[in-house]
Each structure stands twice: as structure tokens, then as C-alpha cells.
MITOR-144368 format. One record per residue (C-alpha): residue number from 1; residue in one letter; x, y, z. Coordinates in nm, 3 decimals. Layout:
<vovexs>
VOVEX   k r       x       y       z
VOVEX NUM A       X       Y       Z
...
</vovexs>
This chain:
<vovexs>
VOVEX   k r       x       y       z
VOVEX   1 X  -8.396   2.248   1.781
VOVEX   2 X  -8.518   2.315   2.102
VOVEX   3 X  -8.476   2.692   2.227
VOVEX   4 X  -8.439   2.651   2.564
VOVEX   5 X  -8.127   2.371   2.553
VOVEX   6 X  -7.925   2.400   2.880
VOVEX   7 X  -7.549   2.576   2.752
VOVEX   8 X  -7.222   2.360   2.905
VOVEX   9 X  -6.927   2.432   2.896
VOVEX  10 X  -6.676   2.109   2.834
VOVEX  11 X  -6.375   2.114   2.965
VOVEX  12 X  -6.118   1.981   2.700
VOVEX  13 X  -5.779   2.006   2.917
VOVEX  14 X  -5.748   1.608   2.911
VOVEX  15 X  -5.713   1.642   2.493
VOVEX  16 X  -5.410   1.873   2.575
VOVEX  17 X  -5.259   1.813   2.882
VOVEX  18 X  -5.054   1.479   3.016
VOVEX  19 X  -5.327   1.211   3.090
VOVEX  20 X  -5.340   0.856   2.985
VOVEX  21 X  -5.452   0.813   2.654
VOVEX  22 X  -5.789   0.621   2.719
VOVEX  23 X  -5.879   0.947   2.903
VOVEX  24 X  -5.786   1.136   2.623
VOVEX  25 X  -5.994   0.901   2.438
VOVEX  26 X  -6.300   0.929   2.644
VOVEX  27 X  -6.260   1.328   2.613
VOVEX  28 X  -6.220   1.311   2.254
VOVEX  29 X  -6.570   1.120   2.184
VOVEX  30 X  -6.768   1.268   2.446
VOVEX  31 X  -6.685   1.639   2.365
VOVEX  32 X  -6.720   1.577   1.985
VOVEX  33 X  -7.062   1.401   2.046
VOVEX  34 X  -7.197   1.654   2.297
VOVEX  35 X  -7.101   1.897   2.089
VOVEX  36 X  -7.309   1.817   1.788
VOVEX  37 X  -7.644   1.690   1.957
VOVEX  38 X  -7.960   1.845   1.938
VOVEX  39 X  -8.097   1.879   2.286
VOVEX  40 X  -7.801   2.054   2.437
VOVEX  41 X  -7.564   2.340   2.312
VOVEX  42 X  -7.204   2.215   2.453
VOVEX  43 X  -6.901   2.411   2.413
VOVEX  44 X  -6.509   2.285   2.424
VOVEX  45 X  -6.283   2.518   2.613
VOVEX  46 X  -5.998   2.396   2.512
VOVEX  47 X  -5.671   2.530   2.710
VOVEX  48 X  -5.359   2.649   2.568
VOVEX  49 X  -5.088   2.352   2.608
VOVEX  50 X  -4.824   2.648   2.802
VOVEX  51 X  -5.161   2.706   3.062
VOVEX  52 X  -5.106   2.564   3.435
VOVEX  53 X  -5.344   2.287   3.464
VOVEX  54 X  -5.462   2.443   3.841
VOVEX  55 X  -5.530   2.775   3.715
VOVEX  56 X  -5.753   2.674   3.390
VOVEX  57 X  -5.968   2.427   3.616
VOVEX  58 X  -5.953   2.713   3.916
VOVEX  59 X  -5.945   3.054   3.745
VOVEX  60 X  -6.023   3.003   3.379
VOVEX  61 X  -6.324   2.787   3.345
VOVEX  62 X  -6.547   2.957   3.604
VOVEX  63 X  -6.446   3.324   3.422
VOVEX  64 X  -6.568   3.161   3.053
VOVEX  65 X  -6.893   3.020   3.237
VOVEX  66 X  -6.982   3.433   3.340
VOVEX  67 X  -6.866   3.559   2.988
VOVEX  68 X  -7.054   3.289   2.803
VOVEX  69 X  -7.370   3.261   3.029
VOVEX  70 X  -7.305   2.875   3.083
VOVEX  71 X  -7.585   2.662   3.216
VOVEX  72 X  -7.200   2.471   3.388
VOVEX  73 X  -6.944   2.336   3.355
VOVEX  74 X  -6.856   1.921   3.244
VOVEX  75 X  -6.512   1.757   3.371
VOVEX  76 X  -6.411   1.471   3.197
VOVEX  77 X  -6.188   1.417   3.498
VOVEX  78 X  -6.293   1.394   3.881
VOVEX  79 X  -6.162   1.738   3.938
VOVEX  80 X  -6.353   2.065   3.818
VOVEX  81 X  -6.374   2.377   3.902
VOVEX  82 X  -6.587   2.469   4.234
VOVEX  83 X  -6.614   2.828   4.199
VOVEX  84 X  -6.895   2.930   4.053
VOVEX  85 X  -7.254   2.928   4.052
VOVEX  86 X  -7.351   2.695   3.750
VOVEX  87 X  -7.377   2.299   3.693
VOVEX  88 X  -7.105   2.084   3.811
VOVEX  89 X  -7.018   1.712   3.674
VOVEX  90 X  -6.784   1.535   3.717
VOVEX  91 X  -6.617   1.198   3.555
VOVEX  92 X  -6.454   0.940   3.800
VOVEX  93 X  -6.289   0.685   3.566
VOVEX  94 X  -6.175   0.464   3.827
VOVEX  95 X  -6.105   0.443   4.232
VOVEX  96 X  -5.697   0.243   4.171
VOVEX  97 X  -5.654   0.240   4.552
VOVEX  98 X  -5.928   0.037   4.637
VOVEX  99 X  -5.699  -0.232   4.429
VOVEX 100 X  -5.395  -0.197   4.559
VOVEX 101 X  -5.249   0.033   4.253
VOVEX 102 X  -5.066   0.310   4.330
VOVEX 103 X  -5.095   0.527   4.004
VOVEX 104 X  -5.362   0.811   3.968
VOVEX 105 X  -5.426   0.719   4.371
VOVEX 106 X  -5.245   1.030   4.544
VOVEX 107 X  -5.422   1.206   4.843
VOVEX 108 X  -5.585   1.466   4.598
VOVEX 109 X  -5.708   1.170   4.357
VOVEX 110 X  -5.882   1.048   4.720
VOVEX 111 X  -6.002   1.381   4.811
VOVEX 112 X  -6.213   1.445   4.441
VOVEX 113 X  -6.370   1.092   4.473
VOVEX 114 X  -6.445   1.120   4.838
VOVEX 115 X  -6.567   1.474   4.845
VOVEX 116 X  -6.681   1.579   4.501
VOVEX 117 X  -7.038   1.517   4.567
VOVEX 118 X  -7.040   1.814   4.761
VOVEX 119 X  -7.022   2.024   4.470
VOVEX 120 X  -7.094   1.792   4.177
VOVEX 121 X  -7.461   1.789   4.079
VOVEX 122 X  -7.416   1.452   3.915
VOVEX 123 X  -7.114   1.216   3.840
VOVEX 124 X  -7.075   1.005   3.567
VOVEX 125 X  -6.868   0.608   3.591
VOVEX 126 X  -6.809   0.368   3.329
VOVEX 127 X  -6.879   0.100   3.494
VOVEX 128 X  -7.112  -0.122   3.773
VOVEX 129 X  -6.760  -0.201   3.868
VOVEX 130 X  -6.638   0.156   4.014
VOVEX 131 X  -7.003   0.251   4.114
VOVEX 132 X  -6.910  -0.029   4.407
VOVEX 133 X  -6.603   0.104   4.447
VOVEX 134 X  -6.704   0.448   4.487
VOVEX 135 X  -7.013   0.372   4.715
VOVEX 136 X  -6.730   0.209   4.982
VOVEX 137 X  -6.576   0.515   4.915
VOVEX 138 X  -6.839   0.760   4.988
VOVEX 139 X  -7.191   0.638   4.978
VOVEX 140 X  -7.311   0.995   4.895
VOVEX 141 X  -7.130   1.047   4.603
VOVEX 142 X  -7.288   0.718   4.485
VOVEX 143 X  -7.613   0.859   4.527
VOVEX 144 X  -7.561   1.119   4.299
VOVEX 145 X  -7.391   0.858   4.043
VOVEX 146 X  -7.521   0.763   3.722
VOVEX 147 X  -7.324   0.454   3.517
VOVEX 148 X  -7.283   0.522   3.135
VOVEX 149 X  -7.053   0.284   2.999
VOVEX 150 X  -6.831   0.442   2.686
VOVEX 151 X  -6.798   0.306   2.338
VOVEX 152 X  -6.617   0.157   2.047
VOVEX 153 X  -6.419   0.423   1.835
VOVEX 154 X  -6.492   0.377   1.421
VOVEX 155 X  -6.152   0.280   1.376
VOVEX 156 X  -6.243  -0.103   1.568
VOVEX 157 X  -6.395  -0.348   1.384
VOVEX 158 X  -6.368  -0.715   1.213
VOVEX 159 X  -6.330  -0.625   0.845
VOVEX 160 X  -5.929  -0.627   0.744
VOVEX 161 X  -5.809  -0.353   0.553
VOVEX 162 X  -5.572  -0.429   0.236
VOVEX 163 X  -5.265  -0.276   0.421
VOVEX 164 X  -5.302  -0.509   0.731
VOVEX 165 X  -5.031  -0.764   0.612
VOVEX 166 X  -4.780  -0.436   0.538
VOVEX 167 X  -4.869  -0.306   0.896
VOVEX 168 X  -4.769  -0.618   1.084
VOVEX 169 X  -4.452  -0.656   0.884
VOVEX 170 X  -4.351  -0.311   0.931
VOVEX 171 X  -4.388  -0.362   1.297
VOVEX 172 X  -4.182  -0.721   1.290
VOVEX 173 X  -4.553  -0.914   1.338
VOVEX 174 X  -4.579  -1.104   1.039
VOVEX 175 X  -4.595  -1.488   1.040
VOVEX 176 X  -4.599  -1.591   1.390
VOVEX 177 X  -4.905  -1.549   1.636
VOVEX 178 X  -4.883  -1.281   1.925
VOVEX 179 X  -5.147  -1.169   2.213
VOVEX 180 X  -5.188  -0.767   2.221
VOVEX 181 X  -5.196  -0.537   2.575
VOVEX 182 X  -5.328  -0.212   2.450
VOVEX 183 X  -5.214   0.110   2.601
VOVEX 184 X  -5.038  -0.130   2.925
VOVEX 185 X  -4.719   0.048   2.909
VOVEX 186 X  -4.733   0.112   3.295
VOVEX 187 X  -4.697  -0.100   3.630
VOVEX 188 X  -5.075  -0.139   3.727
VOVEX 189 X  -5.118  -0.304   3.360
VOVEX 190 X  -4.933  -0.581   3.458
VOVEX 191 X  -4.742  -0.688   3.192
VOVEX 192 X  -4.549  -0.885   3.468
VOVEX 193 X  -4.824  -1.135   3.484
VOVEX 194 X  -4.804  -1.221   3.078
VOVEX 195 X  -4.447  -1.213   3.065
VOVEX 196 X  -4.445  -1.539   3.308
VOVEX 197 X  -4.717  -1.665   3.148
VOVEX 198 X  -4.565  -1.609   2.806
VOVEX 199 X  -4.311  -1.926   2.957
VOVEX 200 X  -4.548  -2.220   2.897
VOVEX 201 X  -4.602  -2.065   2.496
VOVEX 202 X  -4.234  -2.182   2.420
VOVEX 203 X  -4.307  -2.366   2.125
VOVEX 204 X  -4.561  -2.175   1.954
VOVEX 205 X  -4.319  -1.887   1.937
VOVEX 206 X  -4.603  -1.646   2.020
VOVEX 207 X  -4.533  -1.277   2.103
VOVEX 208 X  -4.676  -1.005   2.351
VOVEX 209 X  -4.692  -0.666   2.180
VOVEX 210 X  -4.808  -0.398   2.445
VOVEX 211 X  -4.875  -0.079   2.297
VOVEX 212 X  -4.857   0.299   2.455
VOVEX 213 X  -4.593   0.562   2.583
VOVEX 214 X  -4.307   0.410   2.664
VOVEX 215 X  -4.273   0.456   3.068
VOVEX 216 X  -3.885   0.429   3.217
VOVEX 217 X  -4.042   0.150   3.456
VOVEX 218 X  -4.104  -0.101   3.166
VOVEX 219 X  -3.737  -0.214   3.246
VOVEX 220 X  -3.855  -0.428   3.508
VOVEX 221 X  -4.089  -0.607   3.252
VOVEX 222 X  -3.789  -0.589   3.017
VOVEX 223 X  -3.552  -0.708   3.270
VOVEX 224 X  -3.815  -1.020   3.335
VOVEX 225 X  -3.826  -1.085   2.994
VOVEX 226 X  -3.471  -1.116   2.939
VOVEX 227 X  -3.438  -1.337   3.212
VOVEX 228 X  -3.656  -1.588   3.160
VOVEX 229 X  -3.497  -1.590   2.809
VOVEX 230 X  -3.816  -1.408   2.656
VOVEX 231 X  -3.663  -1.047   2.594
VOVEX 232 X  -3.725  -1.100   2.209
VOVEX 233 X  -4.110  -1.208   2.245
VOVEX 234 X  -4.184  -0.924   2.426
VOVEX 235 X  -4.249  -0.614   2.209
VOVEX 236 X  -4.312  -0.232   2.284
VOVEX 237 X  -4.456  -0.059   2.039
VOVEX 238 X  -4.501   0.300   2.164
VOVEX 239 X  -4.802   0.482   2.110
VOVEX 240 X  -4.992   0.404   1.807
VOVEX 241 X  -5.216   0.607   1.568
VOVEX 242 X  -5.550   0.425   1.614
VOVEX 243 X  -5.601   0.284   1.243
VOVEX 244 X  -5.236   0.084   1.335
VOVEX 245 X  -5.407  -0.048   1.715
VOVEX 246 X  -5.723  -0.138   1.508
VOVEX 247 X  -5.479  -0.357   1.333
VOVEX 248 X  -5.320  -0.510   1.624
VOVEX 249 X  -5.625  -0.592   1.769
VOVEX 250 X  -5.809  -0.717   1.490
VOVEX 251 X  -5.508  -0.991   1.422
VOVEX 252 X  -5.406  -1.051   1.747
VOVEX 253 X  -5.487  -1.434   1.901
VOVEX 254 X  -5.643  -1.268   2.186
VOVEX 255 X  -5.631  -0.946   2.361
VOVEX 256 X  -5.542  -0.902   2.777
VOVEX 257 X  -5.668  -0.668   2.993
VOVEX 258 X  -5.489  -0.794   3.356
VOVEX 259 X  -5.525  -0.484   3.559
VOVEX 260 X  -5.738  -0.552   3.877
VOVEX 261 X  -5.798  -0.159   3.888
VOVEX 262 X  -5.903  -0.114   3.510
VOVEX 263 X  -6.222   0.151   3.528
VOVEX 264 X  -6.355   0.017   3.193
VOVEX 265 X  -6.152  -0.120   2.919
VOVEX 266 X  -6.183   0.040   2.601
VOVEX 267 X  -5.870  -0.201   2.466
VOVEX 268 X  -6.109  -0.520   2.615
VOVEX 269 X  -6.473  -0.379   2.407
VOVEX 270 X  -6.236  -0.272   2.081
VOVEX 271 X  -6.105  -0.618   2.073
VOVEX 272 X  -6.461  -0.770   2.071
VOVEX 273 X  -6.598  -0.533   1.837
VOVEX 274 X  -6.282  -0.676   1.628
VOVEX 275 X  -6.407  -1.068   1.738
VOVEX 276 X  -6.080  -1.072   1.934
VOVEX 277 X  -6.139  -1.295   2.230
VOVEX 278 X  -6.030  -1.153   2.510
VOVEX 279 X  -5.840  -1.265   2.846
VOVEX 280 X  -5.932  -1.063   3.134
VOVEX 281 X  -5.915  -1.079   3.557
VOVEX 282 X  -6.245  -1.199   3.721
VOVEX 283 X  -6.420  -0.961   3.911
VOVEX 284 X  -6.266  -0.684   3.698
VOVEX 285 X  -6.455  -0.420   3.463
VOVEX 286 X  -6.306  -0.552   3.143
VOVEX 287 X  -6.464  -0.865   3.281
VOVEX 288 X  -6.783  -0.688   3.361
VOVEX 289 X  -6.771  -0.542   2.985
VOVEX 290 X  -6.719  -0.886   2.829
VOVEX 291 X  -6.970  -1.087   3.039
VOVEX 292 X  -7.046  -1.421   2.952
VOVEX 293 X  -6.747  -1.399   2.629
VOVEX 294 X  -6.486  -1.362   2.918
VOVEX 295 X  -6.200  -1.535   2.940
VOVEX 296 X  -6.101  -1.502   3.291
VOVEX 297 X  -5.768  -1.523   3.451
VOVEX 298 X  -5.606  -1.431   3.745
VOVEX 299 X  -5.237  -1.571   3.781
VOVEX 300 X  -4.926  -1.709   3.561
VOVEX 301 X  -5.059  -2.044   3.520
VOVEX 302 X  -5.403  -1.965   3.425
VOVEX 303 X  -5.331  -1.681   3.192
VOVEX 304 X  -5.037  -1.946   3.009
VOVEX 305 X  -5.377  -2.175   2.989
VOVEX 306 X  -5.548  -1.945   2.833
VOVEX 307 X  -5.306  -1.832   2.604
VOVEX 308 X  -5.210  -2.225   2.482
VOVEX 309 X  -5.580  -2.248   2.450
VOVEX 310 X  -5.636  -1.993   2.208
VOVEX 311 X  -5.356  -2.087   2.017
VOVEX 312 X  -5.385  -2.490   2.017
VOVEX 313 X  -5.759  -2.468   2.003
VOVEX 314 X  -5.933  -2.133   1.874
VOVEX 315 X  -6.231  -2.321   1.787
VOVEX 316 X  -6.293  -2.358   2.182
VOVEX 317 X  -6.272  -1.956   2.167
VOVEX 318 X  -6.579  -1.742   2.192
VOVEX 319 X  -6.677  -1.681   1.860
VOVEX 320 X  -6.613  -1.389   1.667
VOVEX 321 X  -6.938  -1.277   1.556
VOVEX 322 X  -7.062  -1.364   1.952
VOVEX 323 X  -6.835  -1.110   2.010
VOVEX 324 X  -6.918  -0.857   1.752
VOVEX 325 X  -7.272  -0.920   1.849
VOVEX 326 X  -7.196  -0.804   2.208
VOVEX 327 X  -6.986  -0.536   2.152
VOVEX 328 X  -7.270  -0.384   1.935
VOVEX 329 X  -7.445  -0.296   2.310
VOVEX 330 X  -7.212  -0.023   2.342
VOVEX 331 X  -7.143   0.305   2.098
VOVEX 332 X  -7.043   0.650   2.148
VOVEX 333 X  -7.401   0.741   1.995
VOVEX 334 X  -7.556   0.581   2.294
VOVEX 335 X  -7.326   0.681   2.574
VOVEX 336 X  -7.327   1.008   2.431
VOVEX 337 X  -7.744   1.025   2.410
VOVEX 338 X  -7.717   0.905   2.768
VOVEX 339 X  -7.445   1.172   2.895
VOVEX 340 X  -7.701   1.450   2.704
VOVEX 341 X  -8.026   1.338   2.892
VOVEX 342 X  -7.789   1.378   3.251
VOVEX 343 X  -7.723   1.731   3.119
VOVEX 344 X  -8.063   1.815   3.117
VOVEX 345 X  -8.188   1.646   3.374
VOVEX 346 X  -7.925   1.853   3.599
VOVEX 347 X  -7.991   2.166   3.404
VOVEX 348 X  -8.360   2.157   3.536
VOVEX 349 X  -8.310   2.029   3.912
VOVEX 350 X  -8.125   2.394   3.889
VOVEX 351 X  -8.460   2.574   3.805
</vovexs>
């Protein structure tokens, strides 16, 4: 091992406090990939779940960065701390405004992605998709922007497990086909948009399962549902331990991702590591992930299409080992080698 690897600090609050789960995801790989690879020496400071989120990022980060002689500090969120002396990146998963969603797009949300750069030596996006959004934003923070799209967890894949059968029968999915919306518990998922579309699947009996926290304004979806006479094709699952998703997806007749603001879409490259086809909006990032295996729609009609399609004729679906073979461009090994090479490329425009 080298001697002279550049010492960060990672900052592990999205693991403990309240953030979406593909955040917490992100977190999760990244720090426990950093932490193990050879050219850098990373270190999770992990807060205690009673700590004020303000004071860790403000008080408590840049105080462990003197005591432990940090080369800086990594945010896996677009705010970090700016006191301090040391390295500063930061992680902009996504710009919601610029689509018209109102989640995760207050005025401080704004101010990180607009103003960041000032501090930041480097930021990190997922996709080619909010590197455009973020130079309309501020064309000098997408100067200093680097694109390293994330990667497949192990759980994901196309090989069943024995206990897949007893998994969709404990959750009420055995027998009859249903399309999956990972982690779309929220407005901006747009659940609203496969509900109605769910309309024109009337005699195929097909389901939508949508997976995640369960959010008090799902009872407008619920409320849709029940009036279009759909309330019991429409399930909620609640959060899922990932071995349970990775049997969702993997059985699922396709997968949607329908959020116009999406930053990546982990649920959209875990369903084609799984040779799930999936159903996304064009011009989106899930669509960017997919690429030529996308199945892209953008209303009602065209997602009920789509839906009929897969179900009355799967053999006109992207193949499943097309997909598997395209997923296979992106791993946590790779976005992880990539994340280590901005460390030290950042650690040595410091010298």
C-alpha cells in the first residue's frame, strides 16, 4: 500500500439520519468500498442517531478532520461542512426543481447546488442527466463536476432463489402477474400515472406493488385506485429488506421508473441486472441508464401500452440476458475505483 494515500473523512449521517433510502443506499456502498481500497485511507464518521443533523455537518465533522489530520472531508449529500481547511466533495443526487417536483427542492436544497462550488473542490452526479441540469443551474459548479454513475447491489440478479415462490405468497403475489415501483412511495414517483394506466390491464388481472415507507400522501393514489375500481390491484408493501426487493424485481413483468426528476435509478439498473424489462419516461435518467433496452413512456395511454405489451407479448420485450449484459457496465467496484481516483486527484491539486 501506498504510504502517502490522501486520509478522508466520510461522512455517514445519511446511513443514520431520515433520507430516502436510495441515498442511504448510495452511502452504504460508497463508504464500505472507499473504505477498504488500497489507494486511499477513508474513514466513516458515523453520527449518533440523538445528534442534530446541523451541528454534526457544522461543528462535528470539521473538529474530527483537526483531531484525525484528515486530507477532507466526503458528503454523500450536497451539503458538507465549510469550515475548515481540508478537501471538500460533495454529492448532488439530483436538481427535482428543474422538473417541476417539489420534494428535496426547498430554498436550501437550491442554495447547495447553486453555490457549493465555491467551497467544493469537486462534485460527484450520477448521471449525464443532472450534469445538464446542474450546468443550467450554475455553470461553475459543472465545471468542477465529474459523472460516476452508481451500481447494482449483490442482492440483484437473474438467478431465483428456492424461497422465491414462499416470498410472493407471503406477500399475496402468487399466481397472477404484477409490474413493481421500487422505493415510489412518494408524490414525485408518480404512482398516479400507473394507477390510470393499470385501467386498460382489466383482464389480465395484473397488479402494481410499489415498495418503500409508507408516506400519509399515498391516499391520493389510494383514493384513485379505489375509484377507478382498482383499490385491490394496487399494493403497498412498505419498506423491504433487499433479498425480498431482489425478489420483486426479479419476478415482476416489468419494472417502472415514471419520475421525470429521478437522479439515477438504482430500482431501473437492479431490474436489468434481474432481466426485468423496464418502463421508464423519455428524456429521464432511468432512461439514460437503460439506453437502447428502454421502454419509454410518458402518459396513461402509453404506459397501459406498454404494460399490455409485456404481458400479451413478452417475447417483443428486450431480452433478459440483453439486459443482464447491459447492466454488467455498471458495479459498485467500478464507481467506487472511479470515486477513489477523484479523491486523489483532489488530494494533490491541494499540494
Amino acid at each position: 500500500m501506498p504510504a502517502d494515500r490522501p486520509r478522508y473523512g466520510l461522512d455517514a449521517a445519511a446511513t443514520v439520519f431520515d433520507y430516502p433510502p436510495g441515498v442511504r443506499r448510495v452511502c452504504r456502498e460508497l463508504i464500505d468500498g472507499l473504505s477498504s481500497h488500497p489507494a486511499v485511507e477513508a474513514l466513516p464518521l458515523v453520527p449518533a442517531a440523538d445528534d442534530d443533523p446541523r451541528a454534526w455537518r457544522n461543528r462535528e465533522l470539521p473538529r474530527l478532520e483537526r483531531e484525525l489530520n484528515l486530507t477532507g472531508l466526503v458528503s454523500f449529500t450536497s451539503a458538507f461542512p465549510l469550515r475548515g481547511r481540508g478537501v471538500r466533495i460533495q454529492l448532488i443526487h439530483e436538481l427535482p426543481w428543474r422538473h417541476g417536483a417539489s420534494e428535496n427542492a426547498g430554498w436550501r436544497h437550491k442554495l447547495w447546488a447553486r453555490h457549493g462550488w465555491r467551497r467544493a473542490s469537486a462534485i460527484v452526479v450520477p448521471s449525464g442527466r443532472v450534469l445538464a441540469d446542474l450546468e443550467d443551474e450554475s455553470k461553475r459548479a459543472a465545471r468542477k463536476t465529474q459523472v460516476i454513475p452508481w451500481g447494482i447491489s449483490a442482492a440483484f440478479g437473474p438467478k431465483p432463489n428456492t424461497n422465491d415462490d414462499a416470498v410472493l405468497d407471503e406477500l399475496g403475489l402468487g399466481g397472477k402477474p404484477f409490474f413493481l415501483m421500487a422505493g415510489a412511495s412518494r408524490p414525485k414517483k408518480r404512482v398516479d400515472l400507473a394507477v390510470t394506466a393499470l385501467l386498460s390491464l382489466h383482464d389480465s388481472g395484473a397488479r402494481l406493488v410499489v415498495t418503500g415507507a409508507l408516506h400519509a400522501s399515498i391516499s391520493k393514489e389510494l383514493m384513485l385506485a379505489r375509484n377507478l375500481g382498482l383499490e385491490g390491484r394496487l399494493v403497498y408493501t412498505g419498506e423491504l429488506d433487499e433479498p425480498v426487493l431482489a425478489t420483486l424485481t426479479r419476478r415482476a413483468a416489468g419494472a417502472l421508473s415514471l419520475a421525470d426528476s429521478e437522479g439515477f435509478g438504482l430500482g431501473t439498473l437492479e431490474a436489468l441486472a434481474s432481466g426485468t424489462p423496464v418502463v421508464v419516461r423519455p428524456g429521464s435518467a432511468p432512461s439514460e441508464i437503460a439506453g437502447p433496452h428502454a421502454i419509454e413512456a410518458d402518459d396513461p395511454e402509453s404506459i397501459g401500452a406498454a404494460l399490455r405489451a409485456l404481458i400479451a407479448a413478452p417475447d417483443t420485450a428486450p431480452k433478459p440476458t440483453a439486459l443482464v449484459a447491459h447492466s454488467k457496465r455498471y458495479s459498485w467496484e467500478r464507481a467506487t475505483g472511479e470515486f477513489a481516483e477523484l479523491l486523489i486527484a483532489a488530494a494533490a491539486s491541494r499540494d
